[in-house]
C-alpha positions as CSV (number, residue, x, y, z in Angstrom):
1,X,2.5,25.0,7.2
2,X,1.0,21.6,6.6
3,X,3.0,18.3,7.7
4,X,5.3,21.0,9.5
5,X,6.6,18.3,11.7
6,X,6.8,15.5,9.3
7,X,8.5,17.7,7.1
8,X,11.6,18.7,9.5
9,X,11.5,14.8,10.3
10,X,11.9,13.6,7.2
11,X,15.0,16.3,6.6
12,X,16.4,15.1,9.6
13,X,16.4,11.4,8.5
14,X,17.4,12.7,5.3
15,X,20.4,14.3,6.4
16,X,21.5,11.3,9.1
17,X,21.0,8.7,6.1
18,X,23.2,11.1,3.7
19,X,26.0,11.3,5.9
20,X,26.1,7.3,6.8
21,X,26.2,6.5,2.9
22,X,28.9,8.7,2.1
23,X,30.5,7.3,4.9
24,X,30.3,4.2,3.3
25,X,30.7,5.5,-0.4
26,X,34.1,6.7,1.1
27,X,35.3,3.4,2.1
28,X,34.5,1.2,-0.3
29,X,32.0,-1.9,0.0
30,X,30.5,-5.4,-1.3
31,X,27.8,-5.4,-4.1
32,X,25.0,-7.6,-3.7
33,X,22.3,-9.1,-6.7
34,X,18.8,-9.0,-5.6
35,X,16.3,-11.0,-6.7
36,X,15.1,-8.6,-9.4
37,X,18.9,-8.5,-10.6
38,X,19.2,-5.1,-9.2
39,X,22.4,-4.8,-7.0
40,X,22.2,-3.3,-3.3
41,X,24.9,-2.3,-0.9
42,X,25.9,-1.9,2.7
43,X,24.9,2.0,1.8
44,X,20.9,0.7,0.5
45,X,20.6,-1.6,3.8
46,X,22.1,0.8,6.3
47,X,20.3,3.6,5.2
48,X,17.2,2.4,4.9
49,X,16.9,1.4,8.8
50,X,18.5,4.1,9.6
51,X,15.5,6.4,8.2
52,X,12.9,3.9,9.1
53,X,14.4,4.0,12.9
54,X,14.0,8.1,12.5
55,X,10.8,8.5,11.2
56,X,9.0,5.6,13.0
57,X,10.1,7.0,16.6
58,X,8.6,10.6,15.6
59,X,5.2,8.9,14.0
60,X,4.8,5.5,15.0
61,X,1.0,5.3,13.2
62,X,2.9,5.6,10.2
63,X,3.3,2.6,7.8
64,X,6.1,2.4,5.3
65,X,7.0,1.0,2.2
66,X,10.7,1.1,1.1
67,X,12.7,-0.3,-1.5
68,X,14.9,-2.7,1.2
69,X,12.2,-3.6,3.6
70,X,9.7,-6.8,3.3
71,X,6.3,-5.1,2.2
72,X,3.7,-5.2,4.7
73,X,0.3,-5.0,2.8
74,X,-1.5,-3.7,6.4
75,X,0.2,-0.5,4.6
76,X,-2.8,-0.4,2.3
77,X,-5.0,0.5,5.2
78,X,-3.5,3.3,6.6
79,X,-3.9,6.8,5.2
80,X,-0.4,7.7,6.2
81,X,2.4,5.6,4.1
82,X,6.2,6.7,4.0
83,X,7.7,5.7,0.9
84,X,11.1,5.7,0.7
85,X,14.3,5.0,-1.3
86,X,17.4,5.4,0.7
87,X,19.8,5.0,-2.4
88,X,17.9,5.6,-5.4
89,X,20.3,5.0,-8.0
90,X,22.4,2.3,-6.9
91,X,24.1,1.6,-9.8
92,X,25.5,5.4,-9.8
93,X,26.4,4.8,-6.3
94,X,28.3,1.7,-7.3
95,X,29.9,3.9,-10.6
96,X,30.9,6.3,-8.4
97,X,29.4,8.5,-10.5
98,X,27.9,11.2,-7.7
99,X,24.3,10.9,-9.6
100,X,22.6,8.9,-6.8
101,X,19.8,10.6,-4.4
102,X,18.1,9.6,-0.7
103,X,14.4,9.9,-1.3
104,X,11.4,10.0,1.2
105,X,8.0,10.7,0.8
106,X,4.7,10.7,2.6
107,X,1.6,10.0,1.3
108,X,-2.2,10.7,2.6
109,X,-5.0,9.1,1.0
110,X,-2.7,7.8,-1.8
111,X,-2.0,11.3,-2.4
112,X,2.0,12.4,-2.4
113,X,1.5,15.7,0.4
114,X,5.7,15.5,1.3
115,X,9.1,14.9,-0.6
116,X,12.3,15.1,0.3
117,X,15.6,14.5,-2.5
118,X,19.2,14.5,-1.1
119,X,22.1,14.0,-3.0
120,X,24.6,12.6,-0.7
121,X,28.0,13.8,-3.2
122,X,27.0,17.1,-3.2
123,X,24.5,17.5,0.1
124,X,21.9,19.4,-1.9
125,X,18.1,18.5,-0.5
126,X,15.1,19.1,-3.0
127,X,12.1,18.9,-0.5
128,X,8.4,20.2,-0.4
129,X,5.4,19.9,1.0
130,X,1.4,20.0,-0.1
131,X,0.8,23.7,-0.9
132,X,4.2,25.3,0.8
133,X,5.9,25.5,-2.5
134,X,9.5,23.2,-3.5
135,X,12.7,24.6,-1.8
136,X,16.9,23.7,-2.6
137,X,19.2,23.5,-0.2
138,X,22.8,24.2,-1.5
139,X,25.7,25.4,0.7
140,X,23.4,25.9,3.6
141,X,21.0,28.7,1.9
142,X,17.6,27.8,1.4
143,X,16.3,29.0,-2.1
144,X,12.4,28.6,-3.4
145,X,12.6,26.5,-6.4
146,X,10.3,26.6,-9.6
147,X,10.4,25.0,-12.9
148,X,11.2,27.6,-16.1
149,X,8.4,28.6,-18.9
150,X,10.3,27.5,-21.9
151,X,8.6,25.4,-24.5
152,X,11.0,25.2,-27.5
153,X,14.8,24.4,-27.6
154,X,14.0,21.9,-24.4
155,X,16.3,20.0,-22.8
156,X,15.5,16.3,-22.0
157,X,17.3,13.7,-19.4
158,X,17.4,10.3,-20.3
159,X,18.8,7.5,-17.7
160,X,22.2,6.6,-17.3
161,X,21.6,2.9,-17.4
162,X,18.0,2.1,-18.0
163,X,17.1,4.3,-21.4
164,X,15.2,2.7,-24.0
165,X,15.1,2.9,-28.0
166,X,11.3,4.1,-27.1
167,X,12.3,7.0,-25.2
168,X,15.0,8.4,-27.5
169,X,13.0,7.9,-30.7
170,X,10.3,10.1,-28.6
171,X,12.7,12.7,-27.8
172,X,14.2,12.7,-31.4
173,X,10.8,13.3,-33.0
174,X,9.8,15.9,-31.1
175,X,10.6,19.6,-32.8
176,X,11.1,20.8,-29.0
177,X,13.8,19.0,-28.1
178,X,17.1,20.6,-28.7
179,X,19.6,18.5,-26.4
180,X,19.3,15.4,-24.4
181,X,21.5,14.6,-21.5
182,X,22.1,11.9,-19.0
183,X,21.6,12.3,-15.5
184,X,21.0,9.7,-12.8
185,X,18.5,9.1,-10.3
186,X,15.8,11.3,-9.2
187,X,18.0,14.1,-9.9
188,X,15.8,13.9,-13.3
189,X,12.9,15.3,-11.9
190,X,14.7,17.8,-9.3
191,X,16.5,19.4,-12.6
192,X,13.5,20.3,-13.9
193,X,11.9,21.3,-10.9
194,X,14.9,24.2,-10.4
195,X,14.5,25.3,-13.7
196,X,17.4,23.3,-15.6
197,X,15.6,21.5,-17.8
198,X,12.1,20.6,-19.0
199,X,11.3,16.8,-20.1
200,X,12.2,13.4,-18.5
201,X,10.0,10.4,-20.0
202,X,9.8,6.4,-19.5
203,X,8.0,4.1,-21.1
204,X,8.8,0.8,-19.5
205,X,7.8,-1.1,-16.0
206,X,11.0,-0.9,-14.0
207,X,10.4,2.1,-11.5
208,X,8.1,1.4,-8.6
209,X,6.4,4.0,-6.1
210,X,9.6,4.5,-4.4
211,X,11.7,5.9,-7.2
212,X,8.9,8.7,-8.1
213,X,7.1,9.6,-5.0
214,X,9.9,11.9,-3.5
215,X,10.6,14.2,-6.3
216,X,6.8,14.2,-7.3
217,X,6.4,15.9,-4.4
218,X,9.0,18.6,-5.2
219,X,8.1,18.7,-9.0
220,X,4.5,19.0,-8.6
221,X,5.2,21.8,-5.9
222,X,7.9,23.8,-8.4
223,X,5.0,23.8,-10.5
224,X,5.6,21.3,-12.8
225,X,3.5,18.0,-14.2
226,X,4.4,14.4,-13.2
227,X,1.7,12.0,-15.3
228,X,1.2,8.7,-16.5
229,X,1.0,8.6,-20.3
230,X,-2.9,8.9,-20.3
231,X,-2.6,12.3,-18.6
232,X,-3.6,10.7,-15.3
233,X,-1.6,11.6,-12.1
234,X,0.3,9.0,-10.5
235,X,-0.8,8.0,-7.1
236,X,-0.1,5.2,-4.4
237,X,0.1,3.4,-1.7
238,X,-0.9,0.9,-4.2
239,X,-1.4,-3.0,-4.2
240,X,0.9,-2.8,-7.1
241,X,4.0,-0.8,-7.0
242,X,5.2,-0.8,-10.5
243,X,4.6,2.3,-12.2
244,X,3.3,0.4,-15.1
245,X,3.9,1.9,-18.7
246,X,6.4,4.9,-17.2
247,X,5.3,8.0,-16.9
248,X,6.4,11.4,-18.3
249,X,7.8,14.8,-16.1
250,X,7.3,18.3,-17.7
251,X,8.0,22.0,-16.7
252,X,4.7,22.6,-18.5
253,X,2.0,20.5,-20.2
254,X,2.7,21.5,-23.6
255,X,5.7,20.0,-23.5
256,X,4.2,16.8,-23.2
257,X,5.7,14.4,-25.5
258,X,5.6,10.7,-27.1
């Protein structure tokens, strides 16, 4: 299997950082504003070194970018680039609403070749890697994952707290669509990666290379489509870390909508 060893490490720190954020999901904790206006916990902060700390140790060539860590540019020479999000979803953390994931991903050559999605509520972990297929752990089986052929009477996720009019008049126009539902986090794209549902689209600037990378990787591997609007892949390690104009994720491409 390729990235055999970066895969296991990146369950491992997957599995340490769930277990410290329910710990502090459990006991309560401060919220913090960022600079963006996006709030951040003791969870976000914690987490994130803790995964850095895990990974680093086992590849130390490695550079990183993560949501809660000062961005070193020298990233944008390296081939090999963790990208990571230890509490993607922090406004479902703070609701309490379960819908919040862990996400890590490596990238070669700009290319995603590794994800890993944990929800810390539940401890399910999405994870793939380059040509290995996507896998779901759930009560400590291991099942192969893959996204379902349907291509009418679709269901469609929206966000919790950052949908837009664009994206639901999209979804309303489209004779596919049957249902919409919201679901935080990247538990979007894992949904339709197990075969649950079949469209999740934005439109606007706010996600950034962190919030898609991991369950690109596992999408992409179930056998389903993550794309910018022009039909372009997304890739990265990028200068620029917005994922500028959105993107759209599928179960198949002629579900494409918008």
């Amino acid at each position: 299997m390729a990235y055999e060893q970066e895969l296991k490490c990146a369950l491992e720190a997957a599995k340490e950082a769930m277990t410290f954020i329910m710990s502090v999901y459990k006991k309560g904790f401060e919220v913090e504003i960022k600079s963006d206006n996006s709030p951040v916990t003791e969870a976000d902060i914690g987490a994130d070194k803790l995964i850095r700390e895990i990974l680093h140790k086992a590849f130390p060539k490695y550079a990183f970018l993560t949501e809660e860590s000062k961005d070193d540019k020298i990233r944008l020479t390296n081939d090999y680039v963790w990208i990571v999000d230890p509490v993607d979803g922090t406004n479902d953390f703070v609701a309490k609403d379960g819908e919040f994931t862990t996400n890590i991903a490596l990238a070669y050559k700009h290319q995603i070749v590794l994800g890993v999605v944990g929800v810390p509520v539940s401890g399910d972990i999405y994870y793939a890697s380059k040509g290995d297929g996507a896998y779901l752990i759930r009560d400590h089986m291991t099942q192969k994952i893959h996204v379902n052929n349907k291509t009418k009477d679709l269901l469609a996720l929206i966000s919790r707290t950052h949908n837009t009019k664009k994206v639901d008049d999209a979804l309303k126009s489209s004779a596919k669509i049957s249902q919409i539902k919201c679901v935080g986090s990247s538990l979007k794209a894992c949904l339709i990666a197990e075969g649950r549902a079949e469209v999740y689209l934005k439109y606007d600037d706010m996600t950034k290379e962190w919030d898609t990378a991991a369950f690109q990787g596992v999408l992409e591997e179930a056998g389903g489509f993550v794309l910018k609007h022009n039909g372009e892949p997304i890739t990265y390690n990028r200068d620029d870390v917005y994922n500028r104009g959105g993107f759209i994720c599928v179960n198949l491409k002629e579900n494409i909508v918008g």
